[in-house]
C-alpha positions as CSV (number, residue, x, y, z in Angstrom):
1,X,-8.7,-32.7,15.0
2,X,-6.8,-35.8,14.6
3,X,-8.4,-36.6,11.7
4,X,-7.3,-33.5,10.1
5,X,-3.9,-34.0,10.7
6,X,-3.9,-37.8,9.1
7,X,-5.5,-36.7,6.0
8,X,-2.7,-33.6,6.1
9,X,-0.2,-36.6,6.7
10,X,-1.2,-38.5,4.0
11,X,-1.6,-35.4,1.4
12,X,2.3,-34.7,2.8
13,X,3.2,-38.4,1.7
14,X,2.2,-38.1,-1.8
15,X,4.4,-34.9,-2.5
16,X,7.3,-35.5,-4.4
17,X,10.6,-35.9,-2.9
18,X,12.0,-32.6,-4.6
19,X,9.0,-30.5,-4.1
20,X,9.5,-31.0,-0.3
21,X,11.5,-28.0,0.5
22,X,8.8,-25.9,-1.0
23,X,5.9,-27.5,1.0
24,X,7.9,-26.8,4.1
25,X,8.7,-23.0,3.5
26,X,4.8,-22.7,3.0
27,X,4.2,-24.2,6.1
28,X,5.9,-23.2,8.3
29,X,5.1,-19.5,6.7
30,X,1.9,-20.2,7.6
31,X,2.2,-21.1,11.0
32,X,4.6,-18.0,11.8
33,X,1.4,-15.9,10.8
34,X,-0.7,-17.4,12.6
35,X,1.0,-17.7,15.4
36,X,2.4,-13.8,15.3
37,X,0.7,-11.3,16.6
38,X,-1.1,-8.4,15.0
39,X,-0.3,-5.2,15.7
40,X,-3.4,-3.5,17.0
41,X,-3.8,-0.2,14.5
42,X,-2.4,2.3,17.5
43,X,1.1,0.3,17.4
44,X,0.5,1.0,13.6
45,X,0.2,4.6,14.3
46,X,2.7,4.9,16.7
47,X,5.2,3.3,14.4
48,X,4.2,5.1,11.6
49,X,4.6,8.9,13.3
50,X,8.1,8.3,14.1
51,X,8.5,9.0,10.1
52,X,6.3,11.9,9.9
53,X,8.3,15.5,8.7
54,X,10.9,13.0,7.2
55,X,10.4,14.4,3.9
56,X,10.5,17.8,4.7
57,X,14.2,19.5,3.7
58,X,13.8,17.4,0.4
59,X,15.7,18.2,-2.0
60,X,13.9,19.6,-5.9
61,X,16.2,16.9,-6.9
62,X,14.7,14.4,-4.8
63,X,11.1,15.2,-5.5
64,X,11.3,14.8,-9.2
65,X,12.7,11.5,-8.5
66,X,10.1,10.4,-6.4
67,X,7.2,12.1,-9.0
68,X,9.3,9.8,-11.2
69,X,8.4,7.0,-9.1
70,X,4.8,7.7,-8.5
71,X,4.1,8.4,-12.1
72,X,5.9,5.1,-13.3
73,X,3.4,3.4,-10.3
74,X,0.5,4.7,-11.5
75,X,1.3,4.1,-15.4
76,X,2.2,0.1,-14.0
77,X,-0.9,-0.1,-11.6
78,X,-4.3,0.6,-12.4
79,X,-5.3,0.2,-8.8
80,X,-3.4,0.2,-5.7
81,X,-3.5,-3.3,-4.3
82,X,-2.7,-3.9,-0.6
């Protein structure tokens, strides 16, 4: 493992002084992730039934602007990508 981490530290050296800030945002990104949690997919479903009948009292209004949406989505998007 510690060999890892000296050939991380000497990658880290030869980054330029002003790309620095950058490396660091990825980083510690990355370690967030992997460090968080996943939700287990019945927290998912949980969380996602507290929005079910939302849409409901929706106005005509409202529903042409989100066909408008959909449409303009699937004219953009060729695939849904996740």
């Amino acid at each position: 493992m510690a060999g890892i981490k000296e050939k991380i530290m000497k990658e880290v050296e030869k980054i330029p002084k002003n790309k620095i800030a950058q490396l660091y945002d990825v980083v510690h990104l990355f370690r967030v992730e992997v460090g968080s949690p996943k939700k287990a997919p019945n927290d998912m479903c949980i969380e996602a039934k507290k929005f079910f009948g939302i849409w409901k009292d929706i106005t005509p209004e409202e529903n042409a602007v989100l066909e408008e949406i959909q449409a303009r989505r699937k004219r953009t998007y060729r695939t849904r990508i996740l």
